[in-house]
Steps between C-alpha positions, in 0.01 A plus 500: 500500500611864420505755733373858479635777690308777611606822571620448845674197363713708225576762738683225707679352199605845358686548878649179414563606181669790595751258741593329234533741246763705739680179633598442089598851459710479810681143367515654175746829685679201677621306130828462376761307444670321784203496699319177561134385508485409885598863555239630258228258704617630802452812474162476370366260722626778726296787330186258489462459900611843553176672252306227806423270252637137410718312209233311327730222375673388791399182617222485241457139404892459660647772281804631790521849348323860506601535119571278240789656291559328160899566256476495179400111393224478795171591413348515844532364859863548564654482832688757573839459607874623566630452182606873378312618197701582223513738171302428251257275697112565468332468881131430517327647815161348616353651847192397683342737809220407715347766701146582704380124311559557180841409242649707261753343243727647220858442323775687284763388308789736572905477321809471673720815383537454078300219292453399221273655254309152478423509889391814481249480242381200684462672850339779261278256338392331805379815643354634186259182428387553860331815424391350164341267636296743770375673237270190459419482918155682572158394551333259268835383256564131531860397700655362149516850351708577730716217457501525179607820471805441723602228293436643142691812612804281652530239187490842281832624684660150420468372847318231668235432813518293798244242452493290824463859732236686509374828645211511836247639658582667808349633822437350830732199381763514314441271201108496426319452175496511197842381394668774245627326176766765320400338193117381312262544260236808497189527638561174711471446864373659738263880523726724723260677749592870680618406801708174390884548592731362264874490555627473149814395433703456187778279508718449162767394386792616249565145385204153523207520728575189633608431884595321738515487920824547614624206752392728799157415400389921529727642133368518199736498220490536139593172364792680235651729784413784347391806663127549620280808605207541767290829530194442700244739646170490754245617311132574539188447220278795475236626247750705342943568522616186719646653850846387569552455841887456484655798298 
């Protein structure tokens, strides 16, 4: 079953929002070279408790970190760790907050000093289809145009999506229906409804879409090793311009 959130309900998940939105800037001032990941977590597991609310990942379903933070060949759920990042290197950022009930959940893909011009236009892309595909979010337009449109829009740039993870719905729990394919057909699935709260999240990659779990049973990897972006915001249907509630 989908949940709708009221008013009082979005006003709790914007504060949320708002956590997460400023713990991400604040990792983002931290990055560079010959820092490492643990340090990065640290700190923002820090900022989390201090804004009185909590890390939404840690402990969920035995995940041991307040962040997952993702170099270059991980797609998503990467420990962090103390192995110092290094030039060149692509770092995906994915940050959960929990505050007053309800979750907030969002993610950037950020460089380490000078990359490639490849990485970049795949941290650009990334981004970009996100906001292609919320031009398809409001009232009444079935899930799959959304999908669809992150997809068409990433296989145009000559990259390719994630097919075994998916975007959420958010709120009260972390994780709640529907599940939020980044690629379809049109005018499939279901009728978003104002009120519904997708977090939609593109995840792509420069070389095949296929992956694989890493041996630590949490990392997803791209099967080649090549390099793989995540940009993911909380987001909430209305009748008209989607509100984003993690900008």
């Amino acid at each position: 079953m989908i949940s709708t959130k009221n008013d009082k309900d979005i006003e709790r998940m914007a504060k949320a929002g708002k956590i997460v939105a400023d713990t991400l800037a604040l990792t983002e001032s931290l990055i560079r070279a010959g820092i490492t990941t643990m340090q990065l977590n640290n700190e923002a597991e820090r900022f989390i408790l201090a804004q009185g609310a909590v890390p939404s990942f840690k402990n969920y379903n035995g995940f041991p970190f307040a962040s997952c933070m993702s170099v270059d060949d991980v797609v998503v759920h990467g420990f962090p760790s103390n192995r110092l990042l290094e030039e060149g290197e692509i770092l995906s950022v994915d940050i959960g907050a929990k505050i007053n009930g309800f979750h907030a959940d969002a993610a950037r893909t950020f460089a380490i000093g000078k990359i490639s011009k490849s990485k970049q236009r795949l941290i650009d892309t990334a981004k970009e289809s996100f906001f292609e595909g919320i031009k398809e979010c409001r009232d009444g337009i079935r899930l799959g145009n959304v999908s669809h449109a992150i997809q068409a829009y990433v296989e145009r740039h000559g990259f390719s999506v994630v097919r075994s993870m998916c975007g959420h719905g958010i709120g009260k729990k972390l994780h709640e229906e529907p599940q939020i394919l980044n690629y379809g057909e049109r005018d499939t699935g279901i009728k978003l409804k104002s009120g519904y709260a997708p977090a939609i999240e593109p995840m792509i990659n420069l070389g095949t879409h296929e992956v694989y779990i890493d041996i630590d049973g949490w990392a997803c990897r791209t099967k080649d090793g090549l390099a793989s972006a995540h940009y993911e915001n909380t987001v909430i249907v209305t009748k008209g311009e989607p509100l984003i509630l993690t900008l």
